[in-house]
N, C-alpha and C positions, 0 to 999 in steps of 0.2 A: 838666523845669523850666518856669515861667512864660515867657509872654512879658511885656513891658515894657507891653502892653497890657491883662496881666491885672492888673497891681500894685494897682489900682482895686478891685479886687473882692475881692482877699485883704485888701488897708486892712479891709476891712467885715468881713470873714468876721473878722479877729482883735482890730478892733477894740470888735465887739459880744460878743464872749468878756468872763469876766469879768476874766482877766488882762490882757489887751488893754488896759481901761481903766485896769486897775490901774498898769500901767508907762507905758503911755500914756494922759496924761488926755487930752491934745487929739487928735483924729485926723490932724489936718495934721503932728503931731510922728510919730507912726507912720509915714504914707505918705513923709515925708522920709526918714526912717529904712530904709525898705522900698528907695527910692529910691537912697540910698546903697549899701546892701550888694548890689543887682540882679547887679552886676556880678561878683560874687566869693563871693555866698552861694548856697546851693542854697533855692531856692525853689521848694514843689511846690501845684499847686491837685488837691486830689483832686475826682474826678467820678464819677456815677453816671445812671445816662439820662439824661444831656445835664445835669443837675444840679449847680452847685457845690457840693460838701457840707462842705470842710475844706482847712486849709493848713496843711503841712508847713516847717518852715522853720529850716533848721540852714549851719553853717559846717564842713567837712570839716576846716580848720585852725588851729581858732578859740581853745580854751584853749591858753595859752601859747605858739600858736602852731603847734602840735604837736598835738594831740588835739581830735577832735570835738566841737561843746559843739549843743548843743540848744538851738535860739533858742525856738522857737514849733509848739505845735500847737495847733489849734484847727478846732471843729467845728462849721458852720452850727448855730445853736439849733434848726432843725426838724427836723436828722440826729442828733442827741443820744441816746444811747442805743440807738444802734444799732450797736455796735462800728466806728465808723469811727476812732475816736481809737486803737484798741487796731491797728487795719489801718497807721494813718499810722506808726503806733510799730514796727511789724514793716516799713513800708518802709524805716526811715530805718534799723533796725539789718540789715538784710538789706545794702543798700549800701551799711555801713560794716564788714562783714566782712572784708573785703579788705584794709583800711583795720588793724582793729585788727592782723592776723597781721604785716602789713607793720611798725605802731609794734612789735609785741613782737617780730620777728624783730631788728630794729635794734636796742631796748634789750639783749637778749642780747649782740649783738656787740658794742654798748657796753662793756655789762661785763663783758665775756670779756679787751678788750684797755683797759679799763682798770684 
């Protein structure tokens, strides 16, 4: 995960995305936003020789409160087209593996004894 003093530089990386803009027009609203969730959301900067290139950015218990939901990915404009969006996408379901066995083992019990 980030640290609190990288929040700065993912602001950029997803606010110069074009979704970025799109949910966020202003950037001070994004970095508040970023701001808030720090503490409770998984927030990843990906890098490549020393290079920022993309932000990952998900909640482990976010839909419904219960199930994973996918905030943001987004990929420096000069790393574009280099499969880094397809790499951030295979981390974030790589370390939510664990995660879905766990939700489907508990919905079974669910409904076994309900």
């Amino acid at each position: 995960p980030v640290t609190q003093d990288q929040l700065d530089l993912c602001t950029d990386i997803i606010y110069e995305s074009g979704l970025g803009k799109k949910y966020y027009p202003k950037k001070e609203w994004l970095r508040d936003k970023m701001e808030q969730a720090y503490p409770h959301d998984q927030i990843y900067l990906a890098k490549e020789n020393g290079m920022s290139v993309g932000v990952l950015w998900y909640q482990v218990e976010g839909m419904f409160c219960r199930y994973p939901y996918l905030h943001m990915i987004a990929v420096e404009r000069s790393f574009r087209y280099r499969r880094y969006g397809k790499q951030l996408m295979h981390f974030y379901e790589s370390n939510l593996a664990h995660f879905h066995q766990a939700v489907s083992l508990r919905d079974k019990i669910v409904s076994v004894s309900g």
